[in-house]
C-alpha positions, 0 to 999 in steps of 0.5 A: 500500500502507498502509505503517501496516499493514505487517509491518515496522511491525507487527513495530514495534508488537508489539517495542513492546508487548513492552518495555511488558509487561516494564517492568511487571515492573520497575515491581512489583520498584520499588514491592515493600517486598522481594525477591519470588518468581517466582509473586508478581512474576508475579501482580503484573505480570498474567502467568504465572510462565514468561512473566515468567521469559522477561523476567527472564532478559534482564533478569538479562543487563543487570544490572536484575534480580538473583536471590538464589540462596540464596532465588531472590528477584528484586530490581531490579539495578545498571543501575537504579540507574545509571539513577536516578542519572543522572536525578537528576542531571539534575533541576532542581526549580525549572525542572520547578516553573516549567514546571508554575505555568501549569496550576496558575495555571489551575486556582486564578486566584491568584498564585504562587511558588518559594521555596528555602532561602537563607543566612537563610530561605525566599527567593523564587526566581519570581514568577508574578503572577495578573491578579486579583492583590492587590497585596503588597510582595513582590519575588524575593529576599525572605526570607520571616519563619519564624512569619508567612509560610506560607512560613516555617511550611512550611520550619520544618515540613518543612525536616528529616524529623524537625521538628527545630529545631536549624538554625533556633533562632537565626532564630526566637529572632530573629523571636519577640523582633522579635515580641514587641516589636511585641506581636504575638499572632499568632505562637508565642511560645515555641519549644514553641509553635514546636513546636505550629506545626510538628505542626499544619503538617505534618498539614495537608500545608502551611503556612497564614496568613489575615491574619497576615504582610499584612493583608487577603491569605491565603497556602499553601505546599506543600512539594516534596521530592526524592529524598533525603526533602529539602525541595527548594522550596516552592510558594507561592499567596496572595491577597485574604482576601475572594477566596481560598480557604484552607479545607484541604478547599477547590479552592485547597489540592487543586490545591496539594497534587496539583501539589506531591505529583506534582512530589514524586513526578517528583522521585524522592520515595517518601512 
């Protein structure tokens, strides 16, 4: 007897199935703007309001689903909110980051690596090293400029929702008089042109150099954020200038930003 085509396993399939089209209720309640009327979650979820009321009634038992009385509008519940607590809880940005920087090294051919917010800056935390790799004198650990880096202009746009400056003035102020005194033209100089940087940044999705912090060597930083709208890490690839793509509409800057969005995304981000 082919056990595949069992009643027993059929009956697995179908209370399979069942758990699929009732999720699918909940994933439209997880993505509504509010509260929504029985005929409007149906229609949603692609089904008829008594087959959604079926779901609905078990889901209201185990607390992911609540309706209003006063206006009979359903909502997700507080068991859903334990569940989303306790994965949060147990996300390691930088550990799903390093699982993906394969797939992405594989799509771009270009060096790689994690930055996180340190006691002084953006740090480097992981270093994946393409075999067409440039060489740069760079090492984990190092805490990359705020002005010159695409690292830094990516944490000095995003590292707050709001592009506020306060955190980070007296590390810029520092950076822009070093600057000055190299008579280096190619960083902000004032902190309304620190200002100017940040918009530009950020309506590009990610920091950019070409030839600014190494000569010769073009760098992307895309930022990853969490749950709680937070910059959690940046994602960094760089390469020769002769070689690698910085262009924002080019393969180099979508890979970046696909990885990093739906890292984003996994990490509980609602853009």
């Amino acid at each position: 007897m082919d056990e595949t085509r069992s009643p027993a396993n059929d009956k697995e399939r179908a209370g399979i199935q069942s758990v699929e089209v009732g999720f699918a209720l909940l994933d439209v309640l997880a993505n509504a703007p509010a509260p929504l009327m029985l005929r409007d979650l149906a229609g949603a979820a692609g089904m008829s309001a008594a087959k959604a009321h079926r779901y609905l009634v078990s889901f209201q038992r185990l607390g992911l689903v609540v309706q209003d009385t006063s206006n009979t509008r359903y909502e997700l519940g507080p068991a859903t909110l334990r569940l989303g607590l306790s994965t949060l809880s147990r996300l390691d940005a930088v550990k799903m980051a390093r699982e993906r920087l394969p797939a992405l090294m594989g799509a771009i051919s270009h060096t790689l690596a994690l930055a996180v917010w340190g006691n002084r800056g953006p740090t480097l935390v992981h270093w994946q090293e393409s075999p067409l790799a440039v060489s740069v004198n760079l090492r984990l650990g190092d805490v990359m400029p705020l002005l010159s880096s695409a690292t830094g202009r990516c944490f000095t746009a995003f590292l707050s929702p709001e592009g506020q400056l306060d955190k980070l003035t007296p590390l810029l102020k520092e950076e822009m008089a070093l600057a000055h005194k190299l008579g280096r033209a190619d960083v902000p100089a004032t902190l309304a042109a620190v200002r100017a940087l940040q918009t530009e940044t950020r309506q590009q999705g990610l920091g950019r150099v070409v030839n600014v912090l190494l000569p010769g060597v073009s760098g992307l930083c895309a930022p990853v954020f969490d749950a709680d709208q937070h910059l959690a890490l940046g994602v960094v690839a760089l390469g020769s200038s002769a070689s690698f793509d910085a262009s924002l509409q080019g393969p180099v800057v979508q890979s970046l930003l696909q990885m990093t969005r739906q890292l984003s995304q996994d990490l509980g981000h609602r853009a």
